[in-house]
C-alpha positions as CSV (number, residue, x, y, z in Angstrom):
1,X,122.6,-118.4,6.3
2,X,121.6,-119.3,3.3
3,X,119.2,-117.4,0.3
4,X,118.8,-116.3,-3.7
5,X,117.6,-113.7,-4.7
6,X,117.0,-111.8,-8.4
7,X,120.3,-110.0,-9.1
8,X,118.7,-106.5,-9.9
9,X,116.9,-106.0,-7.3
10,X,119.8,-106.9,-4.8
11,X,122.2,-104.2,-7.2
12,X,119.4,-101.7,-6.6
13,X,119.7,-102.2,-2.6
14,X,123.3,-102.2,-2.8
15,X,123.6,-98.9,-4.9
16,X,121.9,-97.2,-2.2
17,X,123.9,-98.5,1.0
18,X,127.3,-97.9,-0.6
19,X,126.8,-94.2,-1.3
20,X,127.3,-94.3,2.7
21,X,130.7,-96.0,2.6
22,X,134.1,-94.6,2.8
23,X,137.2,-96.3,1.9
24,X,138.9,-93.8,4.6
25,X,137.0,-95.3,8.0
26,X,139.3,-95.7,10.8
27,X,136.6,-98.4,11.7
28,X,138.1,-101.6,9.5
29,X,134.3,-103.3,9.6
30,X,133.0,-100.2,8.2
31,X,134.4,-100.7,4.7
32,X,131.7,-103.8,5.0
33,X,127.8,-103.6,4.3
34,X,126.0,-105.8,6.9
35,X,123.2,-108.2,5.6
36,X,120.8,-109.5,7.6
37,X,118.2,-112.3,6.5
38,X,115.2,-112.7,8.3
39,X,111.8,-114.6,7.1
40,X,110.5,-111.3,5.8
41,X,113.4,-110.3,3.9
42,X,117.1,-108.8,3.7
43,X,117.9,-105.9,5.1
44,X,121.4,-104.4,3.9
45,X,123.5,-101.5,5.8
46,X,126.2,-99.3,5.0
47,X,127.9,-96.5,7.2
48,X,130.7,-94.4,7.5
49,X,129.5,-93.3,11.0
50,X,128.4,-89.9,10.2
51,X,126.0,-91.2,7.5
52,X,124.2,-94.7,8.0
53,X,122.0,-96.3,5.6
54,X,119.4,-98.9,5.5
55,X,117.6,-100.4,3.2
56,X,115.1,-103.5,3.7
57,X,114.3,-105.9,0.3
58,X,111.0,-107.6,1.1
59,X,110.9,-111.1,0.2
60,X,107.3,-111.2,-1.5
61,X,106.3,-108.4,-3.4
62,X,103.0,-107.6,-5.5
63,X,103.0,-111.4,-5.2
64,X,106.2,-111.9,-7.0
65,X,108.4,-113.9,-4.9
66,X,112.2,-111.6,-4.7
67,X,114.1,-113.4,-2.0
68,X,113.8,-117.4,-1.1
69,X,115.0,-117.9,2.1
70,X,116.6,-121.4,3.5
71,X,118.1,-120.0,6.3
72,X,118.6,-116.9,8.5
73,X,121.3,-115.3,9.6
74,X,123.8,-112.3,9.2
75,X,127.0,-111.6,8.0
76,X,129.5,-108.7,6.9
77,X,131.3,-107.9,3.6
78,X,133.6,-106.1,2.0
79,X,131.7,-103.7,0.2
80,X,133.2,-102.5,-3.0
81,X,134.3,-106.3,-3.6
82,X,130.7,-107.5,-3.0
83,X,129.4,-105.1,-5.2
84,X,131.5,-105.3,-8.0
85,X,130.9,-109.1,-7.9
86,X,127.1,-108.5,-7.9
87,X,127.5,-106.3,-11.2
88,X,129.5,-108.6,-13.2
89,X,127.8,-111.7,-12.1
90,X,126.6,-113.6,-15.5
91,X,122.8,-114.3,-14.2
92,X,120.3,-112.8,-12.5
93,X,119.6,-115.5,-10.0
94,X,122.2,-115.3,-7.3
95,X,122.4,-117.5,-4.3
96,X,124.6,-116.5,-1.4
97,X,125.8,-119.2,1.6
98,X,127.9,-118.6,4.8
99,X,129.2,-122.0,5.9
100,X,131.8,-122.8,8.6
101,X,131.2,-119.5,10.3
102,X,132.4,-116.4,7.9
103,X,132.9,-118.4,4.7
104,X,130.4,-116.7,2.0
105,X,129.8,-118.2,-1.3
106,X,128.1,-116.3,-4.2
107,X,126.5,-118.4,-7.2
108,X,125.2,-117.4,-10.4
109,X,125.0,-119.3,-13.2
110,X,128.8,-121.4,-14.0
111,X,130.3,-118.6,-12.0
112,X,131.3,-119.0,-7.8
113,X,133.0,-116.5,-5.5
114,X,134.0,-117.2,-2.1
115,X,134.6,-114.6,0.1
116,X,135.5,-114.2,3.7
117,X,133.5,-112.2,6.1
118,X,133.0,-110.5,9.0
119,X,131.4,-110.9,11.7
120,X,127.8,-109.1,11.7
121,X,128.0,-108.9,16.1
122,X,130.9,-106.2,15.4
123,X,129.0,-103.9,13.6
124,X,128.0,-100.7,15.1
125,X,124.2,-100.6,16.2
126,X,121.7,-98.2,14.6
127,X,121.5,-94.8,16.4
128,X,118.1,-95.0,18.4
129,X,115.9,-92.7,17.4
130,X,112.5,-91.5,19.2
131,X,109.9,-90.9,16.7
132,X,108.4,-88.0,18.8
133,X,109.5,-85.6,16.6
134,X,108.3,-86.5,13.3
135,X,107.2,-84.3,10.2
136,X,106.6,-85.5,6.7
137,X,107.8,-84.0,3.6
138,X,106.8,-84.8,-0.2
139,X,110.0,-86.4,-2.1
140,X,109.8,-83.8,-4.7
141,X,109.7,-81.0,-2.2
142,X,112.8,-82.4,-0.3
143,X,114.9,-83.0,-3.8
144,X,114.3,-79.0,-4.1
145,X,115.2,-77.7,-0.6
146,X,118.6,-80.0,-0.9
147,X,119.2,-78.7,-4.8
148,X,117.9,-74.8,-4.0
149,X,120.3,-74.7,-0.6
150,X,123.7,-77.2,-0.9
151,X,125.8,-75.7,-3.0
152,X,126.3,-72.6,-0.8
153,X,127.6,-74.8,1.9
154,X,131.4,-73.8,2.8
155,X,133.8,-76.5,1.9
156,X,136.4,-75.6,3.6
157,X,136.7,-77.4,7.6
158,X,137.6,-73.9,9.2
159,X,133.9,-73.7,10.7
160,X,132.8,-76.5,10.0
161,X,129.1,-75.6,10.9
162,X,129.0,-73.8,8.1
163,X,129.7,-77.1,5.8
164,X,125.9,-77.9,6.5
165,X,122.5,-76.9,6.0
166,X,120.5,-75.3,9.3
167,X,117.4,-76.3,9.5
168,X,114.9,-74.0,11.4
169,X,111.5,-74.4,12.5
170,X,109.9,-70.7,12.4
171,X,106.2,-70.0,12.7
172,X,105.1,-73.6,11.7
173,X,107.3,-73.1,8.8
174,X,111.0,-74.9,7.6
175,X,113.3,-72.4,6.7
176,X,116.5,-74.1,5.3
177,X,119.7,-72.1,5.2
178,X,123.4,-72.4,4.2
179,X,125.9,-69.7,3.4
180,X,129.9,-70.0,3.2
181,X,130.3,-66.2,4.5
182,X,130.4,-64.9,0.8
183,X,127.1,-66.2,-0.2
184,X,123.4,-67.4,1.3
185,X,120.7,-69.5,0.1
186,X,117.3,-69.9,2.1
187,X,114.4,-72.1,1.2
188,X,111.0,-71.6,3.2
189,X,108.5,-74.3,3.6
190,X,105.1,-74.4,4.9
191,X,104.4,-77.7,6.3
192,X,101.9,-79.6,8.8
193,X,102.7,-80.9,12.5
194,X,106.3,-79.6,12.5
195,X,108.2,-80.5,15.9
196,X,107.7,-77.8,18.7
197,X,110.9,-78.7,20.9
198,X,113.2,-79.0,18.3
199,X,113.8,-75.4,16.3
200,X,117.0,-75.5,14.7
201,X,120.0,-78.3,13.5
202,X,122.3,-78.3,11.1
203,X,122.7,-81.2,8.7
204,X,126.0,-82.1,7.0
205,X,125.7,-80.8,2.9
206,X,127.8,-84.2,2.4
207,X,124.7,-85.8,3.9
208,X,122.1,-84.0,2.3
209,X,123.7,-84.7,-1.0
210,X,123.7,-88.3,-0.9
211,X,120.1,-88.7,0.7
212,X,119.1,-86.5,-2.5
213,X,120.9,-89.3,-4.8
214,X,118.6,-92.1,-3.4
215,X,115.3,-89.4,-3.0
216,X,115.5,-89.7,-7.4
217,X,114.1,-93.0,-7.4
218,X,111.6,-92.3,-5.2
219,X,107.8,-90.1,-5.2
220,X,106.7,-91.2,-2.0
221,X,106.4,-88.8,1.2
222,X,109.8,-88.1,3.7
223,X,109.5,-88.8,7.5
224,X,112.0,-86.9,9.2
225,X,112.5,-87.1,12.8
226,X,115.0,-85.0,14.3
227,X,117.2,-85.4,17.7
228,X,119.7,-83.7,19.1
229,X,122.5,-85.5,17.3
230,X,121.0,-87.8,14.4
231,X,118.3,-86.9,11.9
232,X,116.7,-89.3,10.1
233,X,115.8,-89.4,7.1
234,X,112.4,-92.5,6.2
235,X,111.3,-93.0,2.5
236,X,109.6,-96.7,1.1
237,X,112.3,-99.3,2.1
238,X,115.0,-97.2,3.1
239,X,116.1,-95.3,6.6
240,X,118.8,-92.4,6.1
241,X,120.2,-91.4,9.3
242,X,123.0,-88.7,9.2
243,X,124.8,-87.5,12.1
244,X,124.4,-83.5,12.7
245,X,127.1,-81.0,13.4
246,X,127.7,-79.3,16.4
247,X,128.2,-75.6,17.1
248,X,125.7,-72.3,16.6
249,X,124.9,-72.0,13.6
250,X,125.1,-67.8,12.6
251,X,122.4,-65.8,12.9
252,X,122.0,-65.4,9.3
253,X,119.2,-62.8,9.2
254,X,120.5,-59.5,10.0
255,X,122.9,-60.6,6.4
256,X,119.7,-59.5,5.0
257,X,118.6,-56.1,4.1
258,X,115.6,-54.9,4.7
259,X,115.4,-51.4,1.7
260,X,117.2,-51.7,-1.3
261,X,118.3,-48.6,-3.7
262,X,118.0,-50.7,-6.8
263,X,115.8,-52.9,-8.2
264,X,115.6,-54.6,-11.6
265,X,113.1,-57.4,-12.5
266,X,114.7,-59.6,-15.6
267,X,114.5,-63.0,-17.2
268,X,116.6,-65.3,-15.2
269,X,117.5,-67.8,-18.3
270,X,118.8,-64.8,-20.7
271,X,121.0,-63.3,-17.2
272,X,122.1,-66.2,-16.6
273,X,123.5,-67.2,-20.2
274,X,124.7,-63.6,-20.6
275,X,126.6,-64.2,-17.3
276,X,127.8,-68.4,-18.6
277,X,129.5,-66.4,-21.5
278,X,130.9,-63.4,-19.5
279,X,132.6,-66.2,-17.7
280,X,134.5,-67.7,-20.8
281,X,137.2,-64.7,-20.0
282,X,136.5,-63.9,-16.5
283,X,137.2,-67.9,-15.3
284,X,140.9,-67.5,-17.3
285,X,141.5,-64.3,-14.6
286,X,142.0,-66.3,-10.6
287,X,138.8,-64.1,-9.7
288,X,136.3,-65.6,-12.3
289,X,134.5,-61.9,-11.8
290,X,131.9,-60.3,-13.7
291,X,130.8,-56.7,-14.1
292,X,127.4,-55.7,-14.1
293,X,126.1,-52.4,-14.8
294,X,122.4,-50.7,-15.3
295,X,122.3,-48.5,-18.4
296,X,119.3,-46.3,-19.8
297,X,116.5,-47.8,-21.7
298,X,115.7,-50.4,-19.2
299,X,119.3,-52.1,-20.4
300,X,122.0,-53.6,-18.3
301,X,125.8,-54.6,-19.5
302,X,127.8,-57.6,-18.3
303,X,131.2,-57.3,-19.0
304,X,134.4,-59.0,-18.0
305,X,138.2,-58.2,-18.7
306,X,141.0,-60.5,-18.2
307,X,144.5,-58.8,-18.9
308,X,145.7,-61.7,-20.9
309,X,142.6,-63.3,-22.5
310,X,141.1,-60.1,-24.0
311,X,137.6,-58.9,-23.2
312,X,133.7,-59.3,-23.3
313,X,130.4,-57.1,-23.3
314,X,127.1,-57.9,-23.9
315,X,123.7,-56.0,-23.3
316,X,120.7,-57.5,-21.9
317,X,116.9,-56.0,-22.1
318,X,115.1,-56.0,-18.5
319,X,111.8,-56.3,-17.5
320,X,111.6,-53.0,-15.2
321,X,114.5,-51.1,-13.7
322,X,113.8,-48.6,-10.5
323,X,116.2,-46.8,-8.2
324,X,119.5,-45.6,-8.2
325,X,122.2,-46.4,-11.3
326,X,124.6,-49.0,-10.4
327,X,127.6,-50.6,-11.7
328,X,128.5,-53.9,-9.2
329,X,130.7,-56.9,-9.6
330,X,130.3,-60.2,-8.6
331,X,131.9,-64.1,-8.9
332,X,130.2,-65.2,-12.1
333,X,130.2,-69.0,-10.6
334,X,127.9,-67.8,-7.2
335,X,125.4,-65.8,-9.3
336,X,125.4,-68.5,-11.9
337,X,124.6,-70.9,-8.5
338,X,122.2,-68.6,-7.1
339,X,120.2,-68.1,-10.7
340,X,120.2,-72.0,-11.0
341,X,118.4,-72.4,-8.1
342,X,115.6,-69.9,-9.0
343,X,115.4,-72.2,-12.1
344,X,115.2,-69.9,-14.6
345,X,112.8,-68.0,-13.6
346,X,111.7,-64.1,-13.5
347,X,114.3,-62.9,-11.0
348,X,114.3,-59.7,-9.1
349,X,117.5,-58.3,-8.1
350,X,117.3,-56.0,-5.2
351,X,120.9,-54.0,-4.1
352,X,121.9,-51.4,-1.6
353,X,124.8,-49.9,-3.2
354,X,128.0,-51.5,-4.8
355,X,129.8,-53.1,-1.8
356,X,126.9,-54.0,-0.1
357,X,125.3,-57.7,-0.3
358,X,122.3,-57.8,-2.9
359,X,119.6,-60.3,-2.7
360,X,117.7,-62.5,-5.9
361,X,114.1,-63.4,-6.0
362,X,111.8,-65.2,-7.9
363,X,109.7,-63.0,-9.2
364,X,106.4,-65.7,-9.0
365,X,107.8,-67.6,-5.9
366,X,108.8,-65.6,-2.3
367,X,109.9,-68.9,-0.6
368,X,113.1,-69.3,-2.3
369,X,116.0,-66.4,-1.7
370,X,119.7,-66.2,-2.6
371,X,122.4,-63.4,-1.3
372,X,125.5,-62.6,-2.9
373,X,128.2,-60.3,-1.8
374,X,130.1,-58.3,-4.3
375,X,134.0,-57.8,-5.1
376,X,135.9,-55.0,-4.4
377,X,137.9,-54.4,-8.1
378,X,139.4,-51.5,-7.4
């Protein structure tokens, strides 16, 4: 096997494929990424057997030659070594050899590595994947189901369905869900030719995390296909696959009430500042709660008290406030979450009374919804 190839644009391939690498693999070749050269190209791979990622270099493109190729072939190698000699290497014209077998030998400039590798027949296959289930998704819409729905994953392995996202295919609609028992965030998406026999998985937040590291380079549509097991995850030159995890998923919507006795409409941005600084002294108490009240003359107060840090109260001017008067408390760090997900927007806030969950809006937007429930302080 032997090829060069511009320095850059071998980083860039590499910066994606290692994001799928652990250093804790029980599976020794797996702390590798596999190359492959063919005529067309290189194609480089990096798993940690839940998440597998691919991503093709073409040799030719927009007829600027990337890759010269002299000879074919494949080879494994250690992966955080390969890439930190990629980084550092003086040029950006790298040529890379395997001679006698697993001998590789990276040149750049003065500068030559030689590193010993593995051997490419030893590395797991690709799951196979039947493309009968296929849906397409704009980048920019994926990049905000991932953003408006991860972070209320659980992290903690007790159930560890809840540690991912379910995906659900309602009505010719994708409704994305995740919820650690305290919280809930769902996303709703209208979208064309969405599988039939497939209506619900649950995809790994880890996984959804990463794919939404690589989605930032990229505008182009998603093709999803989902199986039983795998989903994948298609975008320009790179395949995403990510294992899914087993177990029912809870039935999230009775969680959600259907009348409320409050509701206030408010600028997201100013509640969400107002609660950023309530936190200052409620984050010094274990609890990190905050205190929110509805006062006359469409006011509310946010307050927090921490026995040894003191105290703070601040008003804040709403939009319209209906129903019943309230005073509620709530983690500062899931409604600052929740509001960042709305993005700043107009929120509506609609409770059922102080110990029951409440729900946030957009005021402009139905699709996106977030749930809290509140803390017991006395």
């Amino acid at each position: 096997m032997k090829f060069d190839i511009l320095r850059d644009r071998l980083l860039d391939g590499l910066n994606d494929v290692t994001k799928a690498i652990s250093s804790k693999t029980t599976i020794p070749i797996l702390t590798g990424i596999k190359i492959d050269v063919t005529e067309e190209g290189i194609r480089l791979t990096g798993s940690d057997a839940d998440i597998t990622i691919q991503t093709f270099i073409p040799a030719e493109e927009n007829g600027d030659q990337i890759i010269n190729v002299a000879e074919t072939g494949s080879i494994v190698l250690q992966a955080r070594m390969f890439n930190e000699i990629v980084r550092k290497l003086p040029t950006n014209d790298v040529e890379i050899e395997v001679t006698n077998e697993l001998q590789t030998h990276i040149r750049s400039g003065k500068t030559e590595f030689h590193l010993i590798g593995s051997d490419a027949s030893e590395y797991p296959l690709l799951p196979e994947i039947s493309t009968d289930n296929q849906f397409e998704i704009p980048a920019d819409l994926l990049k905000s189901i991932i953003r408006e729905t991860v972070f209320a994953v659980a992290t903690s392995e007790s159930r560890p369905v809840l540690t991912g996202v379910n995906w659900m295919i309602e009505n010719d609609e994708l409704v994305c869900v995740a919820t650690d028992s305290h919280r809930l965030a769902r996303r709703k998406a209208k979208l064309e030719k969405l599988p039939s026999n497939i209506d619900s998985v649950v995809i790994p937040g880890k996984s959804l995390n990463e794919l939404s590291k690589i989605l930032s380079e990229t505008n182009s549509p998603v093709e999803i296909t989902m199986t039983n097991q795998q989903v994948l995850f298609k975008t320009d030159h790179v395949l995403f696959f990510s294992r899914l995890l087993e177990g029912n998923y809870p039935d999230t919507t009775r969680l959600i009430p259907a009348e409320f006795k409050t509701n206030i409409t408010l600028n997201g941005k100013t509640l969400l500042q107002a609660i950023d600084r309530a936190s200052l002294v409620a984050r010094e108490d274990r609890n990190n709660v905050v205190r929110f009240e509805t006062l006359e003359g469409n006011l509310v107060k946010i307050s927090s008290n921490s026995p040894e840090i003191g105290k703070v109260e601040e008003q804040i001017p709403v939009e319209s406030l209906d129903g019943e008067d309230l005073i509620i408390s709530f983690s500062a760090k899931y409604m600052m979450e929740a509001l960042k997900a709305i993005d700043g927007q107009d929120v509506i806030i609609q409770f059922t009374g102080a110990m029951r969950p409440f729900i946030l809006r957009s005021v402009h937007d139905d699709s996106i919804l977030q749930l809290i429930l509140p803390v017991r302080t006395y």
